[in-house]
C-alpha positions as YAML, in Angstrom:
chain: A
units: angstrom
residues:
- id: 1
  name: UNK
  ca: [-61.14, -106.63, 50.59]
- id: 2
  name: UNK
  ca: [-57.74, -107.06, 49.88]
- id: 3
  name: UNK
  ca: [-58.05, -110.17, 47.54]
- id: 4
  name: UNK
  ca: [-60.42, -107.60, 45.23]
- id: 5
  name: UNK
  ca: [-57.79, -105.15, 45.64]
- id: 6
  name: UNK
  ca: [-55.20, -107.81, 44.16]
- id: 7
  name: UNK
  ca: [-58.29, -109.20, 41.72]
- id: 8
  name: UNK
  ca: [-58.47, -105.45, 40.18]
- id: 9
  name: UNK
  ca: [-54.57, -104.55, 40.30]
- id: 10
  name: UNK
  ca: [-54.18, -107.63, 38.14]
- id: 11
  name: UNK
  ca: [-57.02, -106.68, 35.90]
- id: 12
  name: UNK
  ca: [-56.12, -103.39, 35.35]
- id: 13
  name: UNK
  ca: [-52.26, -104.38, 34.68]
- id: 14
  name: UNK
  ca: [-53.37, -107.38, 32.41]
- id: 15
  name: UNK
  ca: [-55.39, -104.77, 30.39]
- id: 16
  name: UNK
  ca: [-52.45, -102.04, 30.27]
- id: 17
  name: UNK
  ca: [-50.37, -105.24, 28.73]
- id: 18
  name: UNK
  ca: [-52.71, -105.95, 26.43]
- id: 19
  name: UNK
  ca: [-52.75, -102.61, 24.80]
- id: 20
  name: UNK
  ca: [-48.86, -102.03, 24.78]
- id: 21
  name: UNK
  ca: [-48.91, -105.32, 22.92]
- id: 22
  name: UNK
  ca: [-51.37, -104.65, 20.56]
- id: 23
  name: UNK
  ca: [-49.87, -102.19, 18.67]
- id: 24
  name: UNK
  ca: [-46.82, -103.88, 17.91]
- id: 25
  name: UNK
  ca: [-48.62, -107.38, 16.89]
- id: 26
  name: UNK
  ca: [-50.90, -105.72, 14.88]
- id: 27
  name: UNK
  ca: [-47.56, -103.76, 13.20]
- id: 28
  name: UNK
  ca: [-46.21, -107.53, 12.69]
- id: 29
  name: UNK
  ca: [-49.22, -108.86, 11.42]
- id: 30
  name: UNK
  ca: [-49.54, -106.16, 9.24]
- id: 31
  name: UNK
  ca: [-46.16, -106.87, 7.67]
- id: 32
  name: UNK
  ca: [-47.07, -110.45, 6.94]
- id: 33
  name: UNK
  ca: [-49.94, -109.31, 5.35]
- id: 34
  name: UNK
  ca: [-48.26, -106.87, 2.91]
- id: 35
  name: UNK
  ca: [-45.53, -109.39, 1.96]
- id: 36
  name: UNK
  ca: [-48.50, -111.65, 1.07]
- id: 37
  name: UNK
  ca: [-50.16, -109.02, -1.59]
- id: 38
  name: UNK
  ca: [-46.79, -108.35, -2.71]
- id: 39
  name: UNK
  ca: [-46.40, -111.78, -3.83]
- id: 40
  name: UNK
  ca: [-49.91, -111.86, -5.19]
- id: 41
  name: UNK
  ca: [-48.94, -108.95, -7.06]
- id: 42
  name: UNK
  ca: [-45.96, -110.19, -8.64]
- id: 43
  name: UNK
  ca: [-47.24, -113.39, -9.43]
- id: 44
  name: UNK
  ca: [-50.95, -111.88, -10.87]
- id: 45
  name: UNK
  ca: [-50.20, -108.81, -12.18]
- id: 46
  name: UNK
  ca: [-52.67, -107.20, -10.23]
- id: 47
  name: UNK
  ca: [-53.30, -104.49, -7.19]
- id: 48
  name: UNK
  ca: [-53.27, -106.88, -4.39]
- id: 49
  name: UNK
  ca: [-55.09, -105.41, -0.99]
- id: 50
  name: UNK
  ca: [-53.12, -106.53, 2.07]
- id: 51
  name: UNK
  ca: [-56.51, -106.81, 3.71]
- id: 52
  name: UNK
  ca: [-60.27, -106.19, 2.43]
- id: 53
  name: UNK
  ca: [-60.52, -102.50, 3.47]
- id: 54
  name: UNK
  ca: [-57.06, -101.49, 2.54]
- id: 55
  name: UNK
  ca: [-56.97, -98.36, 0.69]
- id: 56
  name: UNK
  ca: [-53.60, -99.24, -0.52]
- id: 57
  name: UNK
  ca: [-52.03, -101.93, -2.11]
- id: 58
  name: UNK
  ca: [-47.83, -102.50, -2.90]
- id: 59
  name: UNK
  ca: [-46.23, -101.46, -5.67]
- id: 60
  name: UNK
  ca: [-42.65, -102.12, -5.14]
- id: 61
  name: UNK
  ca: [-39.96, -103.51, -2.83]
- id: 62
  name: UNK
  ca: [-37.17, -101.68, -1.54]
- id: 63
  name: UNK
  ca: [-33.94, -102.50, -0.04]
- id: 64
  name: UNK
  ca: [-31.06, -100.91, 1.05]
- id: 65
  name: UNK
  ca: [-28.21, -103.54, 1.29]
- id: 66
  name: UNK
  ca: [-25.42, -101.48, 3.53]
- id: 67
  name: UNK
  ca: [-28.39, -100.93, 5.78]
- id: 68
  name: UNK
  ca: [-29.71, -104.28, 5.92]
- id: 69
  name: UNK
  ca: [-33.26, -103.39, 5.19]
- id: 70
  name: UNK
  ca: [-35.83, -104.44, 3.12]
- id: 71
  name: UNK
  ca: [-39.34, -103.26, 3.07]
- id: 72
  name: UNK
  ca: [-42.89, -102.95, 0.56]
- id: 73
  name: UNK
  ca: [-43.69, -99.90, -0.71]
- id: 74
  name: UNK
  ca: [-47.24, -98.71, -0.68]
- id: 75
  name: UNK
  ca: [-49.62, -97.19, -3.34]
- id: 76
  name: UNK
  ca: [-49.96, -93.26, -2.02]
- id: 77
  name: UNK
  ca: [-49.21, -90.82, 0.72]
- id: 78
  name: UNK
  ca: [-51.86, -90.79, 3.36]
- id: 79
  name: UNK
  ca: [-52.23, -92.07, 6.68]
- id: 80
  name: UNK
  ca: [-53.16, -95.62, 5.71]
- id: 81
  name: UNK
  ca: [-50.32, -96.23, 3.57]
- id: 82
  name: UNK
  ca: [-47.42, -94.68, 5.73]
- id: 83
  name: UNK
  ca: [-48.53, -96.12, 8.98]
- id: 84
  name: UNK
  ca: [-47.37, -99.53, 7.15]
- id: 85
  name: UNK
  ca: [-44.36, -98.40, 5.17]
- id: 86
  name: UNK
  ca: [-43.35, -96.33, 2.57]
- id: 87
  name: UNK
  ca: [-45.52, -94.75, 0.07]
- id: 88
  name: UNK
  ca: [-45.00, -94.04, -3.48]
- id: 89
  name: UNK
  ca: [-45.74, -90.77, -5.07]
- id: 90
  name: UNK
  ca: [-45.40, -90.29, -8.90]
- id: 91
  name: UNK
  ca: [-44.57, -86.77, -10.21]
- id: 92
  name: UNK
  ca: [-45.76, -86.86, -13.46]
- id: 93
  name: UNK
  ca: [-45.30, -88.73, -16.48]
- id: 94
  name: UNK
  ca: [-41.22, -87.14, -16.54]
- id: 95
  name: UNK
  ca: [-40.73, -86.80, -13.00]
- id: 96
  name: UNK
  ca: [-38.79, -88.73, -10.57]
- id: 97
  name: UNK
  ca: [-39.69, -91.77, -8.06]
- id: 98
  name: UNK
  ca: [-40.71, -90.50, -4.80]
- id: 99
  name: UNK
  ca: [-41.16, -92.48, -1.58]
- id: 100
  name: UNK
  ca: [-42.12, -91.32, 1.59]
- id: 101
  name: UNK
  ca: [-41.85, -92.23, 5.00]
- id: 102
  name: UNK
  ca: [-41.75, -91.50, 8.54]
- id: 103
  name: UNK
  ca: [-38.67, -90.73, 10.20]
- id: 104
  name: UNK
  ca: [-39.62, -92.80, 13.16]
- id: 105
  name: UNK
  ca: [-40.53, -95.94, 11.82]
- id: 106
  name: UNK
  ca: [-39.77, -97.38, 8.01]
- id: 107
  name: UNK
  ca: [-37.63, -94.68, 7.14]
- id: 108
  name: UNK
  ca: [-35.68, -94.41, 10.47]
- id: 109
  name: UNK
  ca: [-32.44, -96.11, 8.95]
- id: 110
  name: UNK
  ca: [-32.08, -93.09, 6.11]
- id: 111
  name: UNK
  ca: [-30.50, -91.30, 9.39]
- id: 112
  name: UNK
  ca: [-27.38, -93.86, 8.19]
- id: 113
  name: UNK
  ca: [-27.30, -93.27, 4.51]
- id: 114
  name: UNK
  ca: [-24.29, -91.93, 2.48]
- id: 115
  name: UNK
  ca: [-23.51, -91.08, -0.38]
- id: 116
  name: UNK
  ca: [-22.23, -94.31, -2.74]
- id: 117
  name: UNK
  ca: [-24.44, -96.31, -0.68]
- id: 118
  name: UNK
  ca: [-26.90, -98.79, -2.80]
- id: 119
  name: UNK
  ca: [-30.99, -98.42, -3.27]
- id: 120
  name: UNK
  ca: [-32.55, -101.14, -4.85]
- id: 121
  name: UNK
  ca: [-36.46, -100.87, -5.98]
- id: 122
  name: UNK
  ca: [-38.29, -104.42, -7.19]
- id: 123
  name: UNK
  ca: [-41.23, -103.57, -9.16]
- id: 124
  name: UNK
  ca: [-44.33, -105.40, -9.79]
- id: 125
  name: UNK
  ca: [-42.52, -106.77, -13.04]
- id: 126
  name: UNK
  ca: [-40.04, -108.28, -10.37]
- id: 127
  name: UNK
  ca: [-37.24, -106.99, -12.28]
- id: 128
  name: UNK
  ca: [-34.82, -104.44, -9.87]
- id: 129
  name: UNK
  ca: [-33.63, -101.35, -10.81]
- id: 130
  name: UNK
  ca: [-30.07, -100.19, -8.98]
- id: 131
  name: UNK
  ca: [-29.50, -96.99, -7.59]
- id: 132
  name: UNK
  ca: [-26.78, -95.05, -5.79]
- id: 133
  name: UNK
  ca: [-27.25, -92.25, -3.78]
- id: 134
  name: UNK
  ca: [-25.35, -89.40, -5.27]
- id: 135
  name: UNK
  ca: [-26.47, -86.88, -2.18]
- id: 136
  name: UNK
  ca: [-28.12, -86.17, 1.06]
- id: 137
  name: UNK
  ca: [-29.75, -82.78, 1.95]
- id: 138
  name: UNK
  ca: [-31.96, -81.52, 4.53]
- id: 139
  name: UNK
  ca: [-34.76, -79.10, 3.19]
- id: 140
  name: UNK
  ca: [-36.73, -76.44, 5.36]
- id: 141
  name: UNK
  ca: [-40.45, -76.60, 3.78]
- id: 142
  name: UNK
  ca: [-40.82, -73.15, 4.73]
- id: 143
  name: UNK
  ca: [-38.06, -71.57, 2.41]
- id: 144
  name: UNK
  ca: [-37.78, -74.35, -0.43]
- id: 145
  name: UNK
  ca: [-39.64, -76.87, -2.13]
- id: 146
  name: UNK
  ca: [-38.22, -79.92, -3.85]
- id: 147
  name: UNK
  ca: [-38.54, -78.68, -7.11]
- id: 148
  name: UNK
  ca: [-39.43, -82.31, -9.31]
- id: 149
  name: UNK
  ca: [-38.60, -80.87, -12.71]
- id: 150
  name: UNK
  ca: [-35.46, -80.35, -12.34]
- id: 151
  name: UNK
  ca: [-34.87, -84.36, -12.14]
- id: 152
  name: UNK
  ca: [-35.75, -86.90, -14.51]
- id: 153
  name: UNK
  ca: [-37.87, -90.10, -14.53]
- id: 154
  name: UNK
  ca: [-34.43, -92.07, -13.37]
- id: 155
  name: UNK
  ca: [-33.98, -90.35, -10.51]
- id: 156
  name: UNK
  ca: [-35.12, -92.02, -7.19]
- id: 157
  name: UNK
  ca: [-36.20, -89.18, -4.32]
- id: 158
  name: UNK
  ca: [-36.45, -90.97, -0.56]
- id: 159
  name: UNK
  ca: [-38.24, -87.82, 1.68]
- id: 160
  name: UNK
  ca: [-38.81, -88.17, 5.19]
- id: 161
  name: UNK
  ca: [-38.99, -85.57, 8.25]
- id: 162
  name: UNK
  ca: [-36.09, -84.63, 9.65]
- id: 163
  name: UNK
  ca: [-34.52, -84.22, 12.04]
- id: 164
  name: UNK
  ca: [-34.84, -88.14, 13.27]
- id: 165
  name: UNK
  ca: [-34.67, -87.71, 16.70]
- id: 166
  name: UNK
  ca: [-37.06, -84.48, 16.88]
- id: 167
  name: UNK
  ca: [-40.22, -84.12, 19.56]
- id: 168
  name: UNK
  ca: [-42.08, -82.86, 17.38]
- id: 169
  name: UNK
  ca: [-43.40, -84.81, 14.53]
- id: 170
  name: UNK
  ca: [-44.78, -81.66, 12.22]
- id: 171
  name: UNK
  ca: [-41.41, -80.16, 11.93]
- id: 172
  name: UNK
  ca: [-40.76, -78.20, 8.77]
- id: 173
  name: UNK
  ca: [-37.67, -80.24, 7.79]
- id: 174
  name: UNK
  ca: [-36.77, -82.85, 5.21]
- id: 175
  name: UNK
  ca: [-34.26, -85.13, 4.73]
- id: 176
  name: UNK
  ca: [-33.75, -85.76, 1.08]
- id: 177
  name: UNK
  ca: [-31.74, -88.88, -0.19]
- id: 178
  name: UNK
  ca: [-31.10, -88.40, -4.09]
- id: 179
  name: UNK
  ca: [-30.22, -91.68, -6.38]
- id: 180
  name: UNK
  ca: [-29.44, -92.08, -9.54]
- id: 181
  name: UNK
  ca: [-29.49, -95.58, -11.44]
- id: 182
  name: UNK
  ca: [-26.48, -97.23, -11.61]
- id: 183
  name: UNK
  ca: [-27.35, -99.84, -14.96]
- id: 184
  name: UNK
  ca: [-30.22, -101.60, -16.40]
- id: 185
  name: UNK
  ca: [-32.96, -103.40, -14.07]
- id: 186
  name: UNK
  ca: [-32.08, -106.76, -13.02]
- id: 187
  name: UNK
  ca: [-33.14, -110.04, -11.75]
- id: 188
  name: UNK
  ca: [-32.91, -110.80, -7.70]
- id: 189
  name: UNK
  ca: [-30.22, -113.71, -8.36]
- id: 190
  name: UNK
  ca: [-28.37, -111.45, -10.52]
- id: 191
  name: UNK
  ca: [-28.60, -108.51, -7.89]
- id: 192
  name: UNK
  ca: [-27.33, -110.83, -5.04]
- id: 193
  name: UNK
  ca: [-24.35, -112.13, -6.54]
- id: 194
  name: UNK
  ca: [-22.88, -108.22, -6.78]
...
């Protein structure tokens, strides 16, 4: 009796291990897998999948150098695309560059930006454009909007919920980091060397 007792303790813990695991392999996995069809990408000049049933593909690479963080950028806003990093929302042939993320995950470390701090966005052409955040806000999404018009196609809009450490993950709040370019896009050797 008491060796099944052990024999289903260690069962039952084995399988509680095996799903707190899973979630962050997968995550890592994942990653792999999205730097792969970013390559592809690059190097094809096509919409590379990170897996077969993707419904989203990368379509640029950002880093924040103060931050240390670097991470692909994803085709859209829904649930596929920001459960494995950023996404990318265009606002119109005039508007700005929008990414989105969660505050918990991919766009935890925006908690740290400050103004004069560097944004750097690779696109597909592999050239880099440089940014610098010019202001931080937080925005209440049941009193104001971010209005897109008033900013042009060179500005660079990172939106994520706010505030980071919050319960509650369908608060009204947004944390808005605004970035304007700072010269012409640039080549990754180039970019390292400032």
């Amino acid at each position: 009796m008491v060796n099944r007792l052990l024999l289903l303790l260690f069962g039952a813990s084995a399988t509680v291990l095996m799903f707190g695991l899973w979630i962050p392999f997968k995550a890592l996995v994942a990653q792999e897998l999205l730097a792969l069809a970013w390559a592809e990408t690059q190097a094809r000049q096509v919409e590379a999948r990170p897996w077969p049933w993707a419904d989203t593909w990368p379509v640029a690479k950002l880093e924040l150098p103060e931050l240390g963080v670097s991470m692909i950028v994803l085709e859209g806003l829904h649930g596929e695309s920001l459960a494995f990093g950023p996404g990318r929302m265009v606002a119109g042939e005039r508007g700005p560059v929008i990414l989105a993320g969660h505050r918990d995950t991919h766009f935890r470390p925006l908690e740290y930006i400050e103004p004069g701090h560097r944004v750097q966005l690779q696109g597909q052409d592999q050239q880099w454009q440089q940014y610098q955040v010019t202001r931080t806000r937080v925005v209440d999404s049941r009193t104001e909007s971010i209005d897109t018009s008033t900013f042009g196609p060179d500005t660079l809009l990172l939106v994520t919920c706010y505030p980071f450490d919050a319960l509650d993950a369908n608060g009204p709040l947004r944390f808005v980091v605004e970035a304007k370019p700072v010269n012409r896009p640039v080549q990754k050797d180039t970019v390292a060397a400032l």
